[in-house]
N, C-alpha and C positions, 0 to 999 in steps of 0.2 A: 504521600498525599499532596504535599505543596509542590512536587515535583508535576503531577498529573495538574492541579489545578495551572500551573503555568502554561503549560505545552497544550491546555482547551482554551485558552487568554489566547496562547500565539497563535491555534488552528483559529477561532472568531475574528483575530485582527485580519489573518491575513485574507480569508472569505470574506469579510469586509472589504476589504483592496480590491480584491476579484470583481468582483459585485458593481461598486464605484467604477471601475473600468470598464467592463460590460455597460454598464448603461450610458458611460460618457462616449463611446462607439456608434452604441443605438442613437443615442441622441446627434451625431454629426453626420450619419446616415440619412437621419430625417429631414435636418438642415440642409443638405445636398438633393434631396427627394424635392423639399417643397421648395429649393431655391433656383439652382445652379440645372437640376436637370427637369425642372417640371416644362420646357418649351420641348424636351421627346415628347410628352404627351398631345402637344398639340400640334405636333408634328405628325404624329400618326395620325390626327384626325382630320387634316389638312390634308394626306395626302391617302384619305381612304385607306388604313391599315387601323381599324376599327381591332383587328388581335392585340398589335401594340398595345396601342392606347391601354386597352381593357388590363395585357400582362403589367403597364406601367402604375393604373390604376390599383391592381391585386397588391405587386409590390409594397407601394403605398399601404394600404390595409395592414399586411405583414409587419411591417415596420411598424406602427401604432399600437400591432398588438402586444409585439415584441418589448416596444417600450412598457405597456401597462405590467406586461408580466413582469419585467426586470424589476420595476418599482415595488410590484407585488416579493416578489424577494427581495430586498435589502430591507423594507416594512417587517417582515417577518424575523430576519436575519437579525435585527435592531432587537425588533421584542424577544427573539431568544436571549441572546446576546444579555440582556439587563434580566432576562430569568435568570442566565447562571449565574450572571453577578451577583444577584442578590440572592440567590443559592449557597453560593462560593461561602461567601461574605458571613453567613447563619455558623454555616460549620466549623 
Protein backbone atom coordinates (compact mmCIF):
# COMPACT_ATOMS: atom_id res chain seq x y z
CA UNK A 1 0.00 0.00 0.00
CA UNK A 2 2.85 2.61 0.85
CA UNK A 3 4.24 1.44 -2.33
CA UNK A 4 0.94 2.60 -4.41
CA UNK A 5 0.54 5.60 -2.16
CA UNK A 6 4.12 6.81 -3.31
CA UNK A 7 3.97 6.38 -7.04
CA UNK A 8 0.09 8.55 -6.77
CA UNK A 9 2.49 11.42 -4.72
CA UNK A 10 4.96 11.11 -7.78
CA UNK A 11 2.03 10.64 -10.68
CA UNK A 12 0.42 14.45 -8.80
CA UNK A 13 3.86 16.00 -8.56
CA UNK A 14 4.76 15.39 -11.75
CA UNK A 15 1.06 16.51 -13.42
CA UNK A 16 1.70 19.36 -11.35
CA UNK A 17 5.14 20.13 -13.29
CA UNK A 18 3.23 19.51 -16.58
CA UNK A 19 0.44 21.85 -15.75
CA UNK A 20 2.89 24.77 -14.34
CA UNK A 21 4.71 24.41 -17.79
CA UNK A 22 1.69 24.35 -19.82
CA UNK A 23 0.61 27.54 -18.57
CA UNK A 24 4.04 29.36 -18.20
CA UNK A 25 3.96 28.68 -22.37
CA UNK A 26 0.39 30.07 -22.47
CA UNK A 27 1.31 32.77 -20.56
CA UNK A 28 4.59 33.98 -22.86
CA UNK A 29 2.27 33.39 -25.88
CA UNK A 30 0.08 35.93 -24.68
CA UNK A 31 2.91 38.39 -23.68
CA UNK A 32 4.17 38.04 -27.40
CA UNK A 33 0.29 38.33 -28.76
CA UNK A 34 -0.48 41.59 -26.84
CA UNK A 35 3.19 42.95 -26.97
CA UNK A 36 5.91 42.08 -29.67
CA UNK A 37 3.18 41.06 -32.50
CA UNK A 38 -0.01 43.14 -31.82
CA UNK A 39 1.41 45.95 -34.66
CA UNK A 40 0.29 42.51 -37.34
CA UNK A 41 -3.01 43.48 -36.40
CA UNK A 42 -2.74 46.90 -37.32
CA UNK A 43 -0.99 46.18 -40.12
CA UNK A 44 -3.71 44.36 -41.65
CA UNK A 45 -6.01 47.02 -40.96
CA UNK A 46 -3.84 49.45 -42.53
CA UNK A 47 -3.37 47.75 -45.44
CA UNK A 48 -7.06 46.43 -45.90
CA UNK A 49 -6.58 42.76 -45.03
CA UNK A 50 -9.56 42.94 -42.68
CA UNK A 51 -9.09 38.44 -42.69
CA UNK A 52 -5.70 39.15 -41.04
CA UNK A 53 -6.68 41.33 -38.56
CA UNK A 54 -9.87 39.34 -37.80
CA UNK A 55 -7.41 35.60 -37.88
CA UNK A 56 -5.07 37.87 -35.49
CA UNK A 57 -7.88 38.88 -33.48
CA UNK A 58 -9.49 35.07 -33.15
CA UNK A 59 -5.95 33.96 -32.20
CA UNK A 60 -5.92 36.40 -29.46
CA UNK A 61 -9.30 35.02 -28.17
CA UNK A 62 -7.72 31.33 -28.38
CA UNK A 63 -5.09 32.33 -26.29
CA UNK A 64 -7.34 33.82 -23.40
CA UNK A 65 -9.24 30.90 -23.49
CA UNK A 66 -6.45 28.67 -23.33
CA UNK A 67 -5.21 30.43 -20.39
CA UNK A 68 -8.56 30.39 -18.33
CA UNK A 69 -8.72 26.66 -19.01
CA UNK A 70 -5.01 25.81 -18.13
CA UNK A 71 -5.84 27.73 -14.74
CA UNK A 72 -8.97 25.86 -14.68
CA UNK A 73 -6.65 22.67 -14.37
CA UNK A 74 -3.96 23.24 -11.96
CA UNK A 75 -7.30 24.75 -9.65
CA UNK A 76 -8.71 21.46 -9.93
CA UNK A 77 -5.26 19.52 -9.98
CA UNK A 78 -4.45 21.52 -6.44
CA UNK A 79 -7.88 20.47 -4.95
CA UNK A 80 -7.36 16.90 -5.94
CA UNK A 81 -4.21 16.73 -5.02
CA UNK A 82 -5.00 17.89 -1.07
CA UNK A 83 -8.12 15.25 -1.40
CA UNK A 84 -5.65 12.52 -1.60
CA UNK A 85 -3.50 13.91 0.78
CA UNK A 86 -5.70 13.96 3.21
CA UNK A 87 -7.23 10.67 2.01
CA UNK A 88 -3.66 9.20 2.05
CA UNK A 89 -2.88 10.71 5.56
CA UNK A 90 -6.70 9.05 7.29
CA UNK A 91 -5.58 5.54 6.14
Amino acid sequence: MNDQIKALNTYFWNVGNDIANIRLLAEGALALYEGDAEPLHRLGMKNNEEVAASAFDTIGTALYDLREKIAEMQKSHLNETIHQTVNNSVE
